[in-house]
C-alpha positions in Angstrom: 28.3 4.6 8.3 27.0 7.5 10.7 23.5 9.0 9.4 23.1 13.0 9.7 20.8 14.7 11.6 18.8 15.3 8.4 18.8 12.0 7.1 15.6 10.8 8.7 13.8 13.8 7.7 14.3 13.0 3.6 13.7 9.5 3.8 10.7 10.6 5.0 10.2 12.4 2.1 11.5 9.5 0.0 8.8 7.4 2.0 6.0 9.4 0.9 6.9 9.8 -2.7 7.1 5.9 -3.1 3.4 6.0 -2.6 2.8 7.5 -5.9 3.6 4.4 -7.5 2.0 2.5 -4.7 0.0 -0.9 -6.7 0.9 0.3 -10.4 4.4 -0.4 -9.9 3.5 -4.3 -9.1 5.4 -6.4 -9.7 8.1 -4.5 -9.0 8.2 -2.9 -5.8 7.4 0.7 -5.8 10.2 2.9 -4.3 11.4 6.8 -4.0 14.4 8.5 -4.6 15.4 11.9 -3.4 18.8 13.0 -4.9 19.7 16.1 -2.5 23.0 18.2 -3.0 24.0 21.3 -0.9 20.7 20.6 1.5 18.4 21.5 -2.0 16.4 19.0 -3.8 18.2 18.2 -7.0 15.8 15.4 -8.4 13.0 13.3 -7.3 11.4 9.6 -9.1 8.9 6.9 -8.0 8.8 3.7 -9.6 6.5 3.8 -12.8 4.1 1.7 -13.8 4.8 -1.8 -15.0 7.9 -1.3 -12.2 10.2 0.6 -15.1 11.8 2.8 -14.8 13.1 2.2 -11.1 13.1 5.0 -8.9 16.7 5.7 -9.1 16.6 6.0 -13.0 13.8 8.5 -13.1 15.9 10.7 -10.5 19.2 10.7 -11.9 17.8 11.4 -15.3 16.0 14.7 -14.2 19.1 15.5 -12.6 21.8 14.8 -15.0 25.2 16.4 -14.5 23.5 18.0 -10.9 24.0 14.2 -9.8 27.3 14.4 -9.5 28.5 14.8 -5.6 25.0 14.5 -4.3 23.3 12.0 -1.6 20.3 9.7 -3.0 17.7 8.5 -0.3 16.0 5.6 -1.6 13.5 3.5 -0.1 14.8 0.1 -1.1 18.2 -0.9 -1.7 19.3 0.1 -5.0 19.0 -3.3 -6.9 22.2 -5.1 -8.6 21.3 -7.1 -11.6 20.5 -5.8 -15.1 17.8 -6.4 -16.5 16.4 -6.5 -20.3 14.3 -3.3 -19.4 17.3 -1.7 -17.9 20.7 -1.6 -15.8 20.8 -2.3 -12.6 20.2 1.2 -10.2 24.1 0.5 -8.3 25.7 0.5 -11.4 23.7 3.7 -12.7 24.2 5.6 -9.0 28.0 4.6 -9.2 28.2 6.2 -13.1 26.3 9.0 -12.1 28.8 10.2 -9.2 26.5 9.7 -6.1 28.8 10.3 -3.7 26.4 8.8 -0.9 23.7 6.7 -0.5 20.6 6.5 2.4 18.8 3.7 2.4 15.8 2.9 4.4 15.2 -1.1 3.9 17.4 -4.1 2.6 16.3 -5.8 -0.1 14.9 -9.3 0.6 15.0 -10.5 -3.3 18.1 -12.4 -3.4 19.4 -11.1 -6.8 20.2 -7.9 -4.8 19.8 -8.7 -0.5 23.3 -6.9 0.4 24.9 -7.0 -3.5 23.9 -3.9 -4.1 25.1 -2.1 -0.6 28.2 -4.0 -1.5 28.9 -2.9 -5.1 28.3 0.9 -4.1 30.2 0.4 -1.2 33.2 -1.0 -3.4 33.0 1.9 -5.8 34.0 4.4 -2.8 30.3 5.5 -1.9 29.3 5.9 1.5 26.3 3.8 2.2 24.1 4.4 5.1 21.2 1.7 5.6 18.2 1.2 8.2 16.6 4.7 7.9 13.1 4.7 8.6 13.0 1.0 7.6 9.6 0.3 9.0 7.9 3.6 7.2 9.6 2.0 4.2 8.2 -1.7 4.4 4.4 0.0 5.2 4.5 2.0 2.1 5.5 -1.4 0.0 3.8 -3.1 2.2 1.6 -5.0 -0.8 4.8 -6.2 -2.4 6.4 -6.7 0.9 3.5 -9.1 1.8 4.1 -11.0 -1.6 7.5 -11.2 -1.3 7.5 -13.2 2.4 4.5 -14.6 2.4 3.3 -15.3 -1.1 -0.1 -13.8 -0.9 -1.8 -10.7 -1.3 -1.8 -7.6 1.4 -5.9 -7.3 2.0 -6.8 -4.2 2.9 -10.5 -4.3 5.2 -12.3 -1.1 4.8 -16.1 -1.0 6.8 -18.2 2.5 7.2 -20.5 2.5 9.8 -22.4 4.6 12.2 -22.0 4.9 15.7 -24.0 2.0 16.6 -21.6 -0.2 14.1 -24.3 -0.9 11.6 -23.6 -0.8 7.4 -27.1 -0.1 6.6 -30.7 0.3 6.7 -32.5 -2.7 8.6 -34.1 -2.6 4.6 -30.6 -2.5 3.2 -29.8 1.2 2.1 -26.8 2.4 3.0 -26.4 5.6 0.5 -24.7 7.6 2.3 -23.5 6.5 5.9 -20.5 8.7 5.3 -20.1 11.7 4.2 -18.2 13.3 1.0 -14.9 13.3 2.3 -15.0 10.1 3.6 -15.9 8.8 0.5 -13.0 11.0 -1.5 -10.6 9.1 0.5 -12.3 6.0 -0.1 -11.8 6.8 -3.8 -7.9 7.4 -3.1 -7.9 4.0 -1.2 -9.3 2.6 -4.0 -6.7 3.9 -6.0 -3.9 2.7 -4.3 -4.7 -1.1 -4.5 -4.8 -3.2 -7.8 -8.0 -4.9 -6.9 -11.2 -4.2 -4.5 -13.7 -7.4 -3.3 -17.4 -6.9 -2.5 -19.9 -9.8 -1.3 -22.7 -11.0 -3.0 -25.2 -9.4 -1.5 -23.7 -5.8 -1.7 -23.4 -6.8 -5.9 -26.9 -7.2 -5.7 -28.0 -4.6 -3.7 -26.1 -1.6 -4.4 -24.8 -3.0 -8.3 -21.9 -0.9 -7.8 -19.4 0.2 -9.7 -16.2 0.0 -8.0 -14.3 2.7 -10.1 -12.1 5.8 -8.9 -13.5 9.1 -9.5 -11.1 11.4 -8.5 -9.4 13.9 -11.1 -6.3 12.3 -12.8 -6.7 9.0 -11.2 -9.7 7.4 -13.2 -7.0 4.8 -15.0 -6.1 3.6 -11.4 -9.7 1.6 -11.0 -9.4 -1.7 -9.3 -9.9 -4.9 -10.9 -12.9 -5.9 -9.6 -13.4 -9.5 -7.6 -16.9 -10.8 -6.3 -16.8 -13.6 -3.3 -18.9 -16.5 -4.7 -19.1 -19.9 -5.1 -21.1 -19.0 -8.4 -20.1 -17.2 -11.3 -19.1 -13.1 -11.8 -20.9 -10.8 -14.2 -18.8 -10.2 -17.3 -15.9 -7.5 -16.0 -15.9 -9.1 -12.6 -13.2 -12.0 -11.1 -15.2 -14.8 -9.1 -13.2 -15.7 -6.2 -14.2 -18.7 -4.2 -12.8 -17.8 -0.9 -9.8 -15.1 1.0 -7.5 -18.1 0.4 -7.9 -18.4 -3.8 -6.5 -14.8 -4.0 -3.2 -15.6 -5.7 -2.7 -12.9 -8.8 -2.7 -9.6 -7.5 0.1 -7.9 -4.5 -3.5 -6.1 -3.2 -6.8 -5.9 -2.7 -9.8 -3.6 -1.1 -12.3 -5.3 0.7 -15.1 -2.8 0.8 -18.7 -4.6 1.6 -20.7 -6.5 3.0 -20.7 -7.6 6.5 -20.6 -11.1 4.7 -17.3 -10.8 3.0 -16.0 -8.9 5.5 -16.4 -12.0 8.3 -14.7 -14.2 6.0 -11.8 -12.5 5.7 -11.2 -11.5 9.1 -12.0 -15.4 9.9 -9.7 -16.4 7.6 -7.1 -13.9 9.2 -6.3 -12.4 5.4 -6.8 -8.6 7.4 -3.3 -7.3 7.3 -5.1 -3.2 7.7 -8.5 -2.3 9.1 -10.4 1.3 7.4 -12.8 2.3 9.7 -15.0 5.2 8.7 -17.6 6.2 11.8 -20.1 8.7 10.8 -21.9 10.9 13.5 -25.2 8.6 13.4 -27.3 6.6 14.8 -29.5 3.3 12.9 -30.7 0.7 15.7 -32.2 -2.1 14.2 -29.6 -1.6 11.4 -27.8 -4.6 9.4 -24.4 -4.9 11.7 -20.6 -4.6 10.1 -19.8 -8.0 10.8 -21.5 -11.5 11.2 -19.5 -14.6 13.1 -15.3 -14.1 12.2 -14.6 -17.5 14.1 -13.6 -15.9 18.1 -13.8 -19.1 20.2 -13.2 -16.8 23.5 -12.9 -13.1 23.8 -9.6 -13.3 24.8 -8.6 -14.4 20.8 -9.6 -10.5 20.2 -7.3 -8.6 22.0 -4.0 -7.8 21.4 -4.7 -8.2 17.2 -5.0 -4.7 15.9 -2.4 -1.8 16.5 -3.9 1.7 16.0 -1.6 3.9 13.3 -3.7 6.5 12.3 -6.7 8.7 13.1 -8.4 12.1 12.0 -11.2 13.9 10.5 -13.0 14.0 7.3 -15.5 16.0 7.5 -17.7 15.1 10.3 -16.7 11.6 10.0 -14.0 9.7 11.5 -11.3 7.2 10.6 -9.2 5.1 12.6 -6.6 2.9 11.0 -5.6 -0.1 12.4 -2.6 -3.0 11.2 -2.9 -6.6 12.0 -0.2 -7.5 14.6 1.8 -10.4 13.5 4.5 -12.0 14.9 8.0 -11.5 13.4 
């Protein structure tokens, strides 16, 4: 079916409302819903945590009778088998008299991959699909990851200062950035299910690896050290990148040790890199060896997809390039 002029414009909408639910959701993916009637927001739902209720339910219940007649923009394709903690979102669209559906991706699990376009599409509803698919598969991109390549979606964040350096030739490093940088560390933090640190930043900083923004204290990490040894009590021991196998996402967030195995191992799928207005010299770098046999291996890996200011600071964020 033809999209309308405004249909890229909600998904977008719908893309940055599936955020919310963004590694609480896991396993389930976490999507947004939009239901819009006579160009007005009727309802709006993320997917909650424990991945129920689906988007789609949360929406059509705020909206009730108002569903009736109106277009949903979902991120995912509805899904179209039922399920002990609920029905399956086609069947509730179709009750509900959505009279059209937007979606942005297809979904790859095969209980639903084209069912549920089909069984909406069969009840009379005009289904419109590939809106905004890309922004769609980013914002799941932790379950996304999972899903196709049965690991984790690593997230590398490194703050430095000009001269590339993490610290302190003696090993400070409180604070390279400054507080907004580390607010939206804090909301990275928040947005992945677990966050990695080396040994030697354990035992040099001892830190505490917790979110401490208002309202999203309960969304701390788990938190994993990278040892051959054994964790403190409250801490996962992970031998190496490759052992990762329980959670859709984690933060890699110091040192320049753990850092370097990761980025050898190529387990990097998104690069955070805070630059604060300083100079060190003589400072510990961000990174050690990552593996480079000839320069040429490092071009051509990292695409650029955002940039701004916090503060005085800057961050560029890069995604690993991958083919397919």
């Amino acid at each position: 079916m033809q999209r309308g002029p405004a249909d890229a414009d909600w998904m977008a909408a719908a893309v940055a409302l599936s955020r919310r639910g963004r590694s609480a959701s896991a396993p389930n993916p976490n999507v947004g819903c939009i239901l819009v009637k006579d160009g007005r927001v009727v309802a709006r739902g993320w997917t909650q945590p424990g991945g129920r209720p689906h988007a789609e339910a949360i929406a059509l219940a705020a909206a009730g009778a108002a569903a009736r007649g109106a277009t949903a923009y979902v991120t995912l394709e509805p899904c179209a088998h039922a399920s002990p903690r609920g029905p399956a979102c086609s069947d509730s669209l179709i009750a509900a008299g959505i009279a059209r559906v937007v979606i942005a991706a297809q979904d790859p699990d095969p209980r639903t991959d084209g069912k549920g376009i089909a069984r909406l599409q069969a009840a009379g509803i005009e289904v419109v699909f590939n809106v905004l698919p890309a922004a769609a598969r980013t914002a799941m991109a932790p379950w996304w990851t999972r899903h196709s390549d049965g690991r984790p979606f690593v997230t590398l964040k490194l703050a430095t200062s000009l001269d590339g350096c993490i610290a302190r030739a003696d090993g400070s490093s409180r604070w390279i950035t400054g507080t907004r940088a580390r607010a939206h560390g804090h909301l990275e933090r928040a947005s992945h299910q677990a966050i990695l640190v080396g040994r030697g930043t354990l035992e040099t900083d001892a830190p505490k690896l917790d979110v401490r923004l208002p309202g999203l204290e309960d969304r701390s990490p788990r938190k994993f050290l990278l040892t051959r040894g054994e964790a403190p009590a409250g801490w996962t021991a992970v031998a190496s990148p490759e052992a990762i196998d329980d959670v859709d996402s984690i933060l890699v967030e110091g040192g320049a040790g753990a850092a370097s195995a990761f980025l050898a191992a190529d387990r990097v799928d998104r690069l955070l890199l805070y630059r604060a207005p300083i100079l060190i010299g003589g400072g510990k770098p961000a990174l050690g060896d990552i593996g480079l046999a000839d320069l040429a291996q490092a071009h051509d890996r990292w695409r650029l997809t955002d940039s701004r200011l916090l503060g005085s600071d800057r961050l560029d964020v890069y995604e690993r390039v991958r083919e397919g």
